[in-house]
N, C-alpha and C positions, 0 to 999 in steps of 0.2 A: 507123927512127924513123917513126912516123902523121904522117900531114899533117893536123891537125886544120881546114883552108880546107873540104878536100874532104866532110867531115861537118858544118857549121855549115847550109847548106841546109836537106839533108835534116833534120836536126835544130830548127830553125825549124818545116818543113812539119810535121811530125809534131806537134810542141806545139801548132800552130794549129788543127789539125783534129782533136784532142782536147781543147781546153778548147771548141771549137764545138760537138761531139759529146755533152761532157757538160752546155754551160749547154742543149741543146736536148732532151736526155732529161728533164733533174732542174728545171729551167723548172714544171712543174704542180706537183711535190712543193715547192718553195721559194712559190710561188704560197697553194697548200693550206695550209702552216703559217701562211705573214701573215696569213691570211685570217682564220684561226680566232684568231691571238694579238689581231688589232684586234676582231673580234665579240666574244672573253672580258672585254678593257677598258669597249669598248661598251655591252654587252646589259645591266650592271648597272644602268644611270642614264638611259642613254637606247635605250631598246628599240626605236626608231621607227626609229633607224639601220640603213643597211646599207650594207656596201662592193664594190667591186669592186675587183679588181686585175688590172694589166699588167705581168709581173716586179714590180720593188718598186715600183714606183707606184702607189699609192692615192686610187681615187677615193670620196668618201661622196656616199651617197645615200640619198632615203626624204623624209618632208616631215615638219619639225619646227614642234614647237608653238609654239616661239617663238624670235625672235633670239640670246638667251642662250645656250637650248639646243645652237642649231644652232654656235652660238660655242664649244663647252663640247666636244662631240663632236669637232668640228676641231682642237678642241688634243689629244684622249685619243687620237685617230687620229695626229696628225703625232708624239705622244709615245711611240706604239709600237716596239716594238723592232724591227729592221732594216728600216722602211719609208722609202722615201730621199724622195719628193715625195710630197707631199697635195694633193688638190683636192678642190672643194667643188663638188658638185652636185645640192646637197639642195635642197629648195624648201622653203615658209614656207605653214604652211595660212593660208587668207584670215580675213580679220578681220569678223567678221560685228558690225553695228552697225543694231539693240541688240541685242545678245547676250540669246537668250530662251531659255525652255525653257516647252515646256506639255506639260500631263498631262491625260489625259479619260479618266474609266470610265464606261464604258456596257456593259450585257448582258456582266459578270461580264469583262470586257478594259481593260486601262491600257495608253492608246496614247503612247508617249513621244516627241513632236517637240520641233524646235527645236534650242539649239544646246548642243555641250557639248565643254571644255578641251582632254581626254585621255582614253583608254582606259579609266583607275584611275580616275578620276570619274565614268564610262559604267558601270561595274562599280557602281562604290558606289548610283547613282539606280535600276541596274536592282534589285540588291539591295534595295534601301529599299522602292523598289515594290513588290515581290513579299512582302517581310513585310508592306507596309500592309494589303492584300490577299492574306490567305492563300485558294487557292484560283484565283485572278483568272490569265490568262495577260499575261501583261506583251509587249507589242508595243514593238521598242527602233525607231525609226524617227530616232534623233538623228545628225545631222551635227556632223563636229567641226570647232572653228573657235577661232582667238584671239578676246580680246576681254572673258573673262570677268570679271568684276570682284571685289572683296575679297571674298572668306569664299561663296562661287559655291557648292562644296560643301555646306556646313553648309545654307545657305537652300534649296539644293535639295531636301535629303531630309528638310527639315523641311517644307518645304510638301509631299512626296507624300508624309509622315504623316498630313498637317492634311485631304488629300485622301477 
């Protein structure tokens, strides 16, 4: 008859140092996939995000446009599949007060200062410019900041038409 006393040890030792062995190989590739499943929820709505991970703990980072946002990312991140803690280490861009934008063409150049929401609104004034001015090289020298007020876009690229 086995005395199964005399194999439960070894049998312990061996399991321990195979689940150690594979969470320390397979650790980047479980890592790699979170990574990518919380950037693919992300990247649609809020591009400004970005995470890091520690095994399954997720941190976000990157500076968002506003507290909603940042509110809004923190749930699609902690709603991700197999990620077990969230934290939140994004920053909030500053709120610039009065929120301005100025435009000046001089010597066939539109120089763009001042301030402006997001990226998608830096795109649209840089665009707007460049057709008011076909020809002209559009200089983007705008900082981005909260702040902006109702309908910011529209009155933007209407005034560097009127320009």
């Amino acid at each position: 008859m086995c005395n199964w006393k005399k194999w439960i040890w070894p049998g312990i030792f061996a399991v321990v140092i195979l689940t150690a062995l594979s969470t320390w190989f397979r650790a980047d590739t479980v890592e790699n996939d979170l990574t990518a499943k919380a950037l693919e929820d992300l990247k649609t709505e809020h591009s400004w995000a970005g995470v890091s991970l520690d095994g399954r703990d997720l941190t976000l980072t990157g500076t968002a446009p506003s507290e909603e946002a940042a509110a809004a990312a923190l749930k699609i991140a902690d709603d991700a599949y197999d990620v077990r803690v969230v934290s939140d280490a994004s920053e909030l861009l500053a709120i610039a007060n009065p929120f301005a934008l100025n435009a000046e063409k001089a010597d066939g150049k539109i120089t763009l200062t001042g301030n402006v929401p997001n990226d998608d609104v830096r795109a649209e004034i840089v665009a707007s410019a460049g057709a008011a001015a076909p020809g002209a090289t559009v200089d983007d020298q705008m900082v981005m900041a909260r702040g902006a007020g109702e309908g910011f876009p529209d009155l933007a690229k209407f005034s560097i038409g009127e320009l």
